[in-house]
KOLLUM-832325 format. One record per residue: residue number from 0; x, y, z of N, C-alpha, C in turn. Coordinates in pm, 1 decimal, padded with zeros to 6 digits, always signed. Example, Ala and Ser with C-alpha at 12.3 -4.5 7.8 and 13.67 -1.06 7.14 Angstrom:
<nodes>
0,+01319.0,-00569.0,+00780.0,+01230.0,-00450.0,+00780.0,+01320.0,-00330.0,+00780.0 .
1,+01285.0,-00225.0,+00708.0,+01367.0,-00106.0,+00714.0,+01290.0,+00003.0,+00787.0 .
</nodes>
This chain:
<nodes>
0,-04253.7,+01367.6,-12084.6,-04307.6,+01319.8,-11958.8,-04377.2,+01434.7,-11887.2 .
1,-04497.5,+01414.8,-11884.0,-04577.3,+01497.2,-11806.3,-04634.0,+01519.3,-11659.5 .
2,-04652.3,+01387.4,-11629.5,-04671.9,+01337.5,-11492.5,-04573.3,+01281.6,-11402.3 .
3,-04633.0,+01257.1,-11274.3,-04510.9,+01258.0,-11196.7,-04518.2,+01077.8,-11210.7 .
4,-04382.4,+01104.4,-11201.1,-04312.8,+00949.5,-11185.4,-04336.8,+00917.9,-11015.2 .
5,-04385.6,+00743.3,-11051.2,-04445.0,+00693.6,-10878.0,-04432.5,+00534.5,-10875.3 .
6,-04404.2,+00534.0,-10749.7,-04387.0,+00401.1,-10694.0,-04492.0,+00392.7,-10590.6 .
7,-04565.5,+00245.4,-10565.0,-04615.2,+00242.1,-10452.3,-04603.7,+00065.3,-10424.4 .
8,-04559.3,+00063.3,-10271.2,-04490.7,-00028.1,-10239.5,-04610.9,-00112.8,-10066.9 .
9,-04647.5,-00190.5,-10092.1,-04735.9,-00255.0,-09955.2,-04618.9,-00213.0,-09794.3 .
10,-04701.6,-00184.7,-09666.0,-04591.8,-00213.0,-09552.7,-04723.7,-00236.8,-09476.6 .
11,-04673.6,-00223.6,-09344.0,-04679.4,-00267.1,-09249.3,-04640.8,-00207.4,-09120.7 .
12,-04737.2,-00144.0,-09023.0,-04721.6,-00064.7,-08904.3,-04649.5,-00123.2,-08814.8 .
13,-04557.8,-00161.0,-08810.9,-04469.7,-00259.6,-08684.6,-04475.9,-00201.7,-08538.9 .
14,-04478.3,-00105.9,-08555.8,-04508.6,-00012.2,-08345.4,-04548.8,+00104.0,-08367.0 .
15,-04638.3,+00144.8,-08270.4,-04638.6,+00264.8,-08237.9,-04548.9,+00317.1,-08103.2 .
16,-04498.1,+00424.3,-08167.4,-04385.9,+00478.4,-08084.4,-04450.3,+00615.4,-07998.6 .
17,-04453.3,+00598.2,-07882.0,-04537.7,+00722.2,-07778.5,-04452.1,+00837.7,-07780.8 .
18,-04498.8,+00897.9,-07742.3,-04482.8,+01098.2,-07789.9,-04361.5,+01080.0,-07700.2 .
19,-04263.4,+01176.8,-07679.3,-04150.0,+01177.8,-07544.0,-04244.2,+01333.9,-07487.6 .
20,-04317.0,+01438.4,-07591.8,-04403.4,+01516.3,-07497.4,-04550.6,+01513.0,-07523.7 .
21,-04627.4,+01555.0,-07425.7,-04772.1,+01559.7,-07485.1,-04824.4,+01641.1,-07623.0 .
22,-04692.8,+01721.9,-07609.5,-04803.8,+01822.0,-07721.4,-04729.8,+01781.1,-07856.6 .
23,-04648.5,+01659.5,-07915.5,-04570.3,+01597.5,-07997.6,-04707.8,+01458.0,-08055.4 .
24,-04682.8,+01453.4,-08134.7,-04752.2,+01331.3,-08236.7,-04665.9,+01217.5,-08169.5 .
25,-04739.1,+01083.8,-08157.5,-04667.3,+00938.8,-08165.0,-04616.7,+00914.9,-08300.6 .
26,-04530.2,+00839.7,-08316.7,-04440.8,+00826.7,-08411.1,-04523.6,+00704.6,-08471.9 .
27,-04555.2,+00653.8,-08557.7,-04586.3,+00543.1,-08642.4,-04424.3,+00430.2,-08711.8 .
28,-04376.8,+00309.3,-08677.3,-04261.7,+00262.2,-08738.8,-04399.7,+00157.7,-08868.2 .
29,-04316.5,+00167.8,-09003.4,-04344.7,+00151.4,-09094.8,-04260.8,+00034.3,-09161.4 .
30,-04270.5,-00105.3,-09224.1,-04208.1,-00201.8,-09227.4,-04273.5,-00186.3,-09400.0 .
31,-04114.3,-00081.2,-09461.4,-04179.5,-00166.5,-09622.7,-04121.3,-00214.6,-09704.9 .
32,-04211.2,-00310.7,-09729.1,-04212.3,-00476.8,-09820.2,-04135.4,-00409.8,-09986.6 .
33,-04015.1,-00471.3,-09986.8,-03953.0,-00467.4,-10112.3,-03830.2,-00395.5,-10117.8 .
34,-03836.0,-00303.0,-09952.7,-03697.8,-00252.5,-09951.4,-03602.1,-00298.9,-09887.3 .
35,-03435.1,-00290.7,-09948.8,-03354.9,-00337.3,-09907.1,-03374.2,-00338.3,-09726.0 .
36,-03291.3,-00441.5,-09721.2,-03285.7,-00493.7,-09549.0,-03299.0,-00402.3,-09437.2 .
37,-03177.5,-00357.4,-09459.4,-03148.5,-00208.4,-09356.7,-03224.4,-00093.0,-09363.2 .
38,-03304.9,-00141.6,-09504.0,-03374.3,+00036.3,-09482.8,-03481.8,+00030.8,-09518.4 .
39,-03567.3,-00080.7,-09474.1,-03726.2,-00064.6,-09496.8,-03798.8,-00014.3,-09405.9 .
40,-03742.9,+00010.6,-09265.1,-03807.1,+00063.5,-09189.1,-03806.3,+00195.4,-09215.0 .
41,-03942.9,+00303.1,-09179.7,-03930.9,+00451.8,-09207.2,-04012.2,+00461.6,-09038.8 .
42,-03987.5,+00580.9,-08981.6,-04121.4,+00643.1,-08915.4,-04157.1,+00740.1,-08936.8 .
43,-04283.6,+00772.1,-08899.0,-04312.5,+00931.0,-08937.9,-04442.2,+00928.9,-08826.2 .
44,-04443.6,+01076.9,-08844.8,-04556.2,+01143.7,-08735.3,-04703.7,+01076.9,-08746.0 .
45,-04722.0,+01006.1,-08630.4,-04887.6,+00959.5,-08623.2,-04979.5,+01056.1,-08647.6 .
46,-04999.2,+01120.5,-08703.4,-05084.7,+01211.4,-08690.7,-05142.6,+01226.0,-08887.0 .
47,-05276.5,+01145.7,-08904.4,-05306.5,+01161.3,-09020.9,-05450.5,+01239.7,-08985.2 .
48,-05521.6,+01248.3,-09122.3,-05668.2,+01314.7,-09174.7,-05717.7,+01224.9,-09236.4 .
49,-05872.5,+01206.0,-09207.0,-05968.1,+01106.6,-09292.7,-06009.8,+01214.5,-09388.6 .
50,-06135.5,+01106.9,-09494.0,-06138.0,+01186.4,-09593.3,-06223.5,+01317.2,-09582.8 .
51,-06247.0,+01340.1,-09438.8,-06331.7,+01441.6,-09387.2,-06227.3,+01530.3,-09307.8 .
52,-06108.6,+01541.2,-09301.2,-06052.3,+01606.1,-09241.1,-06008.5,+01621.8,-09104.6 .
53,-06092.1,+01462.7,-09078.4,-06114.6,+01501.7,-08914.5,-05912.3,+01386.0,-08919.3 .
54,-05873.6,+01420.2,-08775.5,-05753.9,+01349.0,-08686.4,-05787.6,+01234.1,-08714.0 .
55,-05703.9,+01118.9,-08759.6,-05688.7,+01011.5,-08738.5,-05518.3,+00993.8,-08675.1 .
56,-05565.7,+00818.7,-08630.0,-05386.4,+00749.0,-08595.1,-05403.7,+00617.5,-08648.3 .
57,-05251.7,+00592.6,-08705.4,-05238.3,+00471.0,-08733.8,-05228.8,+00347.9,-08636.6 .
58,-05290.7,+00244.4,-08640.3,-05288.6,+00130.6,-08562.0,-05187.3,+00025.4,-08601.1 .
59,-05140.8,+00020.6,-08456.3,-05056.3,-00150.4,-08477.9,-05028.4,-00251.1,-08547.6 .
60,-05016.8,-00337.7,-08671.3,-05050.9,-00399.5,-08720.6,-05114.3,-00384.1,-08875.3 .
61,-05167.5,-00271.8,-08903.5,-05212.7,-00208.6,-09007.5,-05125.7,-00159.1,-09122.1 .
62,-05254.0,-00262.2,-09230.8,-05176.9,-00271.2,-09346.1,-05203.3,-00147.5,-09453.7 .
63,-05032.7,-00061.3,-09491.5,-05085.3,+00062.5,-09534.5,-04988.3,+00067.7,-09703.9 .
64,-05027.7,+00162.8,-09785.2,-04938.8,+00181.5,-09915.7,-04838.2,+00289.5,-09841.7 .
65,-04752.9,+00294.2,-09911.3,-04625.6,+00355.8,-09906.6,-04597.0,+00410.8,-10049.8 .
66,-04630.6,+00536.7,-10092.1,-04587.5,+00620.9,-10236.5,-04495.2,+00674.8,-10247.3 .
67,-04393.4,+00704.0,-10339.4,-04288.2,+00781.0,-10394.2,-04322.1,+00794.9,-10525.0 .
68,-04321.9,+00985.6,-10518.4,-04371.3,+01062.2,-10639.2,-04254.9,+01110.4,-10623.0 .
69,-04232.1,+01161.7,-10799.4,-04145.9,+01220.6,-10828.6,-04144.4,+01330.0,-10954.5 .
70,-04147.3,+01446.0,-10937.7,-04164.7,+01527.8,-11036.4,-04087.4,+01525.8,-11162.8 .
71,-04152.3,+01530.7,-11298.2,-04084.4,+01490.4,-11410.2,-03946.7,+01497.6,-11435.3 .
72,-03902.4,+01617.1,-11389.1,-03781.6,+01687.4,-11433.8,-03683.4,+01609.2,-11338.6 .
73,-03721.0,+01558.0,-11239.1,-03622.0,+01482.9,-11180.1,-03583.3,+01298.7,-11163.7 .
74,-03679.9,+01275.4,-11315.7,-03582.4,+01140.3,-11326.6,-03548.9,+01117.8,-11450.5 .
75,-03480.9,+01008.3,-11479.9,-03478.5,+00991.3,-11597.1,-03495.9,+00838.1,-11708.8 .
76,-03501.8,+00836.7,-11837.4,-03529.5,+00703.0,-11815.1,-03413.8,+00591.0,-11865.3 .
77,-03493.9,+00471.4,-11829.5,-03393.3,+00364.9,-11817.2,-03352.5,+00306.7,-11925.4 .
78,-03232.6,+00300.0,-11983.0,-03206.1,+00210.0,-12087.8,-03161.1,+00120.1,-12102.7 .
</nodes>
């Protein structure tokens, strides 16, 4: 196995969560499709890059992929 082992799973921006300071990123909540109940929600820092580098934010409602890579050496396979 040479490449990295990957999942990619559809979600869904459920809120944007506002900074508690100005100089802090809004939080993005993330709704993804296929994971167990309790734990499909993730958030993470609003604060992305287009393919130019410039600041982007995620919007409300917006439908995004969700990846999990995993470097060779750390899986294994299924029998």
């Amino acid at each position: 196995m040479s490449e990295t082992a990957s999942v990619t799973l559809p979600g869904r921006v459920e809120k944007i969560i506002p900074a508690v300071h100005p100089d802090e990123p809004s939080k993005a909540q993330i709704e993804v499709e296929g994971a167990d109940h309790l734990y499909r929600e993730i958030r993470i820092e609003n604060a992305l890059k287009d393919e130019n580098g410039a600041p982007v934010q995620l919007q409300q409602g917006a439908e995004v992929d969700v990846t999990i890579e995993a470097d060779p050496k750390a899986v294994t396979k299924r029998g």
